[in-house]
C-alpha positions as CSV (number, residue, x, y, z in Angstrom):
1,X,19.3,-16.4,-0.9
2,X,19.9,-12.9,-1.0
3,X,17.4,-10.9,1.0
4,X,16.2,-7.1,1.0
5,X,15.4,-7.6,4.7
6,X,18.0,-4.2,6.0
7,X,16.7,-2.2,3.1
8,X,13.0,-2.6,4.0
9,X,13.4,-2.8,7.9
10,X,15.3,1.0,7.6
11,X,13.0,2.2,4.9
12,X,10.4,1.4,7.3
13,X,12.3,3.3,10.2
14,X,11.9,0.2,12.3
15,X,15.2,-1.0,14.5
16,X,16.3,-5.0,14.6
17,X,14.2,-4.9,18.1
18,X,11.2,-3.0,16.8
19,X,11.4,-5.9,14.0
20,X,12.1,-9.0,16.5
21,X,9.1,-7.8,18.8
22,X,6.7,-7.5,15.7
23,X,7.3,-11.2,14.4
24,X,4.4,-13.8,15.7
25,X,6.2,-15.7,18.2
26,X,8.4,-12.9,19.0
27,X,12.5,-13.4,18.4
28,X,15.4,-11.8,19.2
29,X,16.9,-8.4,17.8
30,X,20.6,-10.9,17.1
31,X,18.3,-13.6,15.1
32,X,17.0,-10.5,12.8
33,X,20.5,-9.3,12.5
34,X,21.8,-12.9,11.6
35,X,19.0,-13.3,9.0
36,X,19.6,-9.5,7.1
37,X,23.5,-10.3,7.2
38,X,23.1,-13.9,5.7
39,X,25.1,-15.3,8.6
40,X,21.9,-17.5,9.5
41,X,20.0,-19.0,6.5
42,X,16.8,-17.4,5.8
43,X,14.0,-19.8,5.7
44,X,10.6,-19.8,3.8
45,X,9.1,-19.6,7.4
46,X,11.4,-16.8,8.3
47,X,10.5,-14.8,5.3
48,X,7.2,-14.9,5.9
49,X,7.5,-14.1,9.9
50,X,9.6,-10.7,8.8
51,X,7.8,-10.1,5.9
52,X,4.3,-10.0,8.4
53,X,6.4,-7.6,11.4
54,X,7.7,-5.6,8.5
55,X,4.0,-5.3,6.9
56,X,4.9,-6.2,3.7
57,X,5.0,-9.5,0.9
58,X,7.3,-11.9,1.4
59,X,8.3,-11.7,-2.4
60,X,9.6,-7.6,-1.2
61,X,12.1,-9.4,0.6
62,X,14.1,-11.1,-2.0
63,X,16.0,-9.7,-4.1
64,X,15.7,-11.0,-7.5
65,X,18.7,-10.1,-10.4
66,X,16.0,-8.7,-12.8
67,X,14.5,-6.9,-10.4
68,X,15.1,-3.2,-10.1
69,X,15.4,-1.1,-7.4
70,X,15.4,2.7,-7.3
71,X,18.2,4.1,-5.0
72,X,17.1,7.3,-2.9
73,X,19.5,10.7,-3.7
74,X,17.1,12.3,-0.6
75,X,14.6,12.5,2.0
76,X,12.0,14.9,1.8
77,X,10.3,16.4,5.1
78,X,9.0,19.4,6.2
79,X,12.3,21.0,7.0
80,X,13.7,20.0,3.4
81,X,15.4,17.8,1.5
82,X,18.5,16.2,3.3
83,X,20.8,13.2,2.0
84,X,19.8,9.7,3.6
85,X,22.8,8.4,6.2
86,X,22.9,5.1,4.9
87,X,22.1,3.8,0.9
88,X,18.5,3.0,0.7
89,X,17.2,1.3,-2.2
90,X,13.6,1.6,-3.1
91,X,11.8,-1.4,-4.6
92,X,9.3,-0.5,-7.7
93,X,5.0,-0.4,-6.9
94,X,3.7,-3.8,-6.8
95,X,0.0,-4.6,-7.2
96,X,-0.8,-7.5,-5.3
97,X,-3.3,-10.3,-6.4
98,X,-7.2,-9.0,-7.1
99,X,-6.0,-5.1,-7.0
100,X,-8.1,-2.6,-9.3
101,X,-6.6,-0.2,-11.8
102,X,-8.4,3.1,-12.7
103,X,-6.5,5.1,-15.1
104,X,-7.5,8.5,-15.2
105,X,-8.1,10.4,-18.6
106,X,-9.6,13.4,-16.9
107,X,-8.2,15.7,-14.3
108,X,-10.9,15.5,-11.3
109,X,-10.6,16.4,-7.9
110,X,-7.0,15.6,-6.7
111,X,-6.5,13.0,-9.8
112,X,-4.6,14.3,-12.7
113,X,-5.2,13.2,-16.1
114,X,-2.6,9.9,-16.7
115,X,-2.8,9.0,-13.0
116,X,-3.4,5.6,-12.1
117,X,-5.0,4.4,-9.0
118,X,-4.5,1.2,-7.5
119,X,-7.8,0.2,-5.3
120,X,-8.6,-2.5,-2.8
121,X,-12.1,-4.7,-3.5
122,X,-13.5,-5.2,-0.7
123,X,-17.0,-7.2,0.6
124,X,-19.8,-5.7,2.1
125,X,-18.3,-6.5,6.3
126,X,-15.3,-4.0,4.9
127,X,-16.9,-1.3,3.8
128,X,-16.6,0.4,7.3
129,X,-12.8,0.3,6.5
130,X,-12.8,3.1,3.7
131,X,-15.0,5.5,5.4
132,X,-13.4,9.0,4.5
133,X,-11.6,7.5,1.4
134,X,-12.0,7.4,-2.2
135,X,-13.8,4.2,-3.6
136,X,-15.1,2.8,-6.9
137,X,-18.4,0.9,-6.8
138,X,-20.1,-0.7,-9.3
139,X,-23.7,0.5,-10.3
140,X,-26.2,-1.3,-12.6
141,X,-25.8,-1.5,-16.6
142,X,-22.0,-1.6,-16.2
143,X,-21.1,2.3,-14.9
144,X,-19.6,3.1,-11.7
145,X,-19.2,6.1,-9.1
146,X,-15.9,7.1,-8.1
147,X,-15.9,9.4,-4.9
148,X,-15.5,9.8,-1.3
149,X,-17.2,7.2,0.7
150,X,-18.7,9.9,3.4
151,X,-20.9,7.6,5.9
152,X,-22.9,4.5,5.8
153,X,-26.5,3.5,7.0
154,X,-27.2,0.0,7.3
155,X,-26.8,-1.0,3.3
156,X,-26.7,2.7,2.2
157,X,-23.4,3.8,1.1
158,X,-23.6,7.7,0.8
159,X,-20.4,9.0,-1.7
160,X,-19.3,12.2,-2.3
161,X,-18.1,12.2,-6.0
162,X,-15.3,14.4,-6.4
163,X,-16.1,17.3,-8.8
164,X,-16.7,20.7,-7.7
165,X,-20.6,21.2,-6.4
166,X,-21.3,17.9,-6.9
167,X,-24.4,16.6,-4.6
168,X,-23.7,13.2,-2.4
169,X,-25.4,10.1,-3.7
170,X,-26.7,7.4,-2.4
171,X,-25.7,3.9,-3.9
172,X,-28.1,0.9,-1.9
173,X,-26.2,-2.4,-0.8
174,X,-23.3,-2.7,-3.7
175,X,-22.2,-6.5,-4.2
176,X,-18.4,-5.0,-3.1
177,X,-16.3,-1.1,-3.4
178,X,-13.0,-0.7,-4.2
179,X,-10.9,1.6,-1.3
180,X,-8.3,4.0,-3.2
181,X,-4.5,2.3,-1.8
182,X,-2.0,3.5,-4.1
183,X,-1.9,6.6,-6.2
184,X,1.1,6.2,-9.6
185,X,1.6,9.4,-11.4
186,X,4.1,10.6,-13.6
187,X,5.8,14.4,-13.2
């Protein structure tokens, strides 16, 4: 099997050791290095053990032949653009199984019109995780809010919308939201 396990592990900035200390029981910085060479076979088990230090899907790992990668010309920082040291390949955006799409037709906020947004649904325990982000929840008669989720009282979710002078609004215990995780746009 031929594995992206290098590719992601440097993308990530992370070092054989920072990768062998991350995986649930803890291995060796050798055993990572025999598994991204393909001088030790890389098991299911294994894959999944990476995959969860590197924080990423197991399927990220593998390289498939009609999969495409992107290869990166430069890193950009705050000093500039610089060439990377090494060849880094760049896998394409993923969604991941129950992930919302918003595709926006209107420029609002910080969204340009043809944007996509990938969001996160979560249930009613989670919403504590998106304070401070940008969420979609569902209202009655099949409309929705988009805004910023600002602060939470009990079952009262109090959003910002994003539009300029908009007022906050109060949406009362929401079956589920959907937390803003990925942001596709075109340039």
């Amino acid at each position: 099997m031929i594995t992206a396990i290098r590719e992601v592990r440097r993308a990530k900035g992370m070092t054989l050791d920072d990768v062998a200390k991350a995986c649930e029981p803890p291995t060796t910085a050798q055993t990572i290095g025999r598994l991204e060479t393909g001088t030790r076979t890389v098991s299911v088990g294994w894959l999944n053990r990476i995959a969860a230090a590197l924080g990423v899907e197991a399927a990220d790992l593998v390289k498939l032949p009609d999969h495409a990668e992107l290869p990166v010309a430069a890193l950009l920082a705050a000093d500039g653009a610089h060439a990377p040291t090494h060849p880094i390949l760049l896998p394409p955006p993923r969604a991941v199984g129950g992930t919302l799409g918003i595709a926006v037709t209107g420029g609002i906020g910080d969204y340009r019109s043809g944007d996509t947004i990938w969001c996160e649904p979560l249930a009613p325990e989670a919403f504590a995780g998106a304070l401070n982000r940008d969420v979609l929840v569902p209202r009655p008669g099949g409309r929705f809010l988009f805004g910023r989720l600002i602060g939470r009282e009990g079952d009262r979710l109090q959003i910002l919308p994003l539009g300029a002078g908009q007022r906050q609004q109060v949406i009362t215990d929401p079956p589920w939201i959907a937390r803003a995780t990925t942001l596709i746009r075109a340039l």
